[in-house]
N, C-alpha and C positions, 0 to 999 in steps of 0.2 A: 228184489233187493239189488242195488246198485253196484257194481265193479268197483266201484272207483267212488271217492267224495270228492270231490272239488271246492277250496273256498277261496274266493274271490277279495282281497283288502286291500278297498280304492282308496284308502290315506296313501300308501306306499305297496304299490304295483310292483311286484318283482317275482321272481321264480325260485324258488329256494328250498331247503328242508323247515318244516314249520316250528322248526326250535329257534330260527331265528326271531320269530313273533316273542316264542316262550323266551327265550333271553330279555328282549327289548321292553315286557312286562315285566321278567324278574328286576331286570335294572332300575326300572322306575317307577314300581310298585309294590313295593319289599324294602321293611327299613333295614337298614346296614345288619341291625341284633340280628335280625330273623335271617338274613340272608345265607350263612354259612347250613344253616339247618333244612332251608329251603331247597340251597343247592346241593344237599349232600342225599337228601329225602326223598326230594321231589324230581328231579331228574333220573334217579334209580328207576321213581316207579313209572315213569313218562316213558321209559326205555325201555322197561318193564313190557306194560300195557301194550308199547308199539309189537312189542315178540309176541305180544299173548292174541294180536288180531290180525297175525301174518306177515309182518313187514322183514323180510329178510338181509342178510347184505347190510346191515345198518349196525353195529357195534357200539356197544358203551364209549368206548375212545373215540370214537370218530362222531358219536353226540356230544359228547365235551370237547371236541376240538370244534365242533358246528356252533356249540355254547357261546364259547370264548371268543370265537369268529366274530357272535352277533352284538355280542356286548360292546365292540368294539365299531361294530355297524353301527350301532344303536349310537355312543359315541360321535363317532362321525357324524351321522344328519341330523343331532341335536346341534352340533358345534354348528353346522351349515346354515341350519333353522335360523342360530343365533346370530349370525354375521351378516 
């Protein structure tokens, strides 16, 4: 069994915590209704899951602060996409 996973997304090449992916899919694949339920639910157990297969050092607050980071990424290189 492997150490490590690595995954590789050649749309957008970057190095990051992979909540920034999970944001940039909640933002634009999640209607507005569902979103508040999404975010309240589904990041819990995302954060969850990360504790429950080892990932240390990484905090509820500082996933929501990673959240909020991406959405605003995500923001950004659609804005860029479109100009």
């Amino acid at each position: 069994e492997p150490d490590a996973v690595w995954i590789i997304d050649w749309q957008i090449t970057s190095i990051g915590p992979a909540i920034l992916d999970v944001s940039f899919l909640m933002c634009f694949g999640v209607s507005q209704s569902d979103l508040p339920f999404v975010r309240n639910e589904y990041l819990l157990e995302y954060h969850n899951s990360l504790v429950r297969h080892g990932v240390t050092n990484y905090g509820y607050e500082k996933l929501l602060s990673d959240y909020r980071y991406g959405l605003l990424d995500g923001l950004a290189r659609l804005t860029a996409f479109l100009s």
